[in-house]
Structures are given as structure tokens and as C-alpha cells.
N, C-alpha and C positions, 0 to 999 in steps of 0.2 A: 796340576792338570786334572787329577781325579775330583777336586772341588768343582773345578769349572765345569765338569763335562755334564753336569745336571741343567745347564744352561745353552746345550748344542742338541740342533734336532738333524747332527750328521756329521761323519770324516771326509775329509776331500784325500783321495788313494792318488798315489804315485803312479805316473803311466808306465813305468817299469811293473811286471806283475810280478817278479822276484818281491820286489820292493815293499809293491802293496800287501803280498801278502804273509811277510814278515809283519810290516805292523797290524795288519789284523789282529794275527796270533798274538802281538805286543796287549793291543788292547781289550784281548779277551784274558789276557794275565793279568793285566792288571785292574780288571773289573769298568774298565771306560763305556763298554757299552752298556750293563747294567747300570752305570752311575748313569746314563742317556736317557734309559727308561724311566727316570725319575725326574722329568722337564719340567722345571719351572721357568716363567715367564719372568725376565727383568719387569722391574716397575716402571722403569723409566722408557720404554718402548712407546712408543707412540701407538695409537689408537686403531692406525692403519692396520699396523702387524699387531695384534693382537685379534683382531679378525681375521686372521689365518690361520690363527691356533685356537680352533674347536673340537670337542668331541665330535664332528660330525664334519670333518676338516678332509678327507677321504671323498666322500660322498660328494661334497664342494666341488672337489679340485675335478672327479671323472664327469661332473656334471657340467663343467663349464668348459671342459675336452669336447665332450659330447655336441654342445652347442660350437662349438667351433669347428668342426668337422663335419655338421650336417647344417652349417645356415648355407 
């Protein structure tokens, strides 16, 4: 799991919050989210989703909020 987790841009949490947040504390032991911080993109991703993952991937996402909320 800690090799993979360099290739997740996120946890999906239990709707129990007991639950969730046992494995939070799991995965701040065992370094899952620092291993997150270190995203690399598969190769084999398609072109699509790789244009989602930008430095400037933030700015994108509130800008295209933005135009959909005031067209």
C-alpha cells in the first residue's frame, strides 16, 4: 500500500467517523499521506487525465466553478 500511495491524489473515508478517523491516524503512521505528497502520474493515463494534473490544477478547477456559477 505505501508503494502505491505515490500514485493517489486521495482516501475515500468511511461514513462511520469512528471509522474514518481511525484510519486517518492509520495512515498518518504509516506515512500514506506523505507517500501522496510525492504524485507521480502513471504512463499509461491517457492524455485526458493528464491535463488535470498541473501545477496550476487549483486555479483551473475554481476557474471553471467560477464560470459555471455566474454564466
Amino acid at each position: 500500500m505505501f508503494k502505491q500511495a505515490v500514485y493517489w491524489r486521495g482516501v475515500q473515508l468511511y461514513k462511520n467517523p469512528y471509522k474514518s478517523a481511525k484510519f486517518i491516524l492509520w495512515c498518518l503512521k504509516e506515512n500514506i499521506f506523505s507517500q501522496m505528497g510525492k504524485f507521480k502520474i502513471y504512463e499509461d493515463l491517457s492524455n485526458n487525465f493528464k491535463k488535470d494534473i498541473k501545477p496550476n490544477g487549483v486555479d483551473e478547477f475554481w476557474r471553471k466553478i467560477e464560470e459555471y456559477l455566474y454564466v
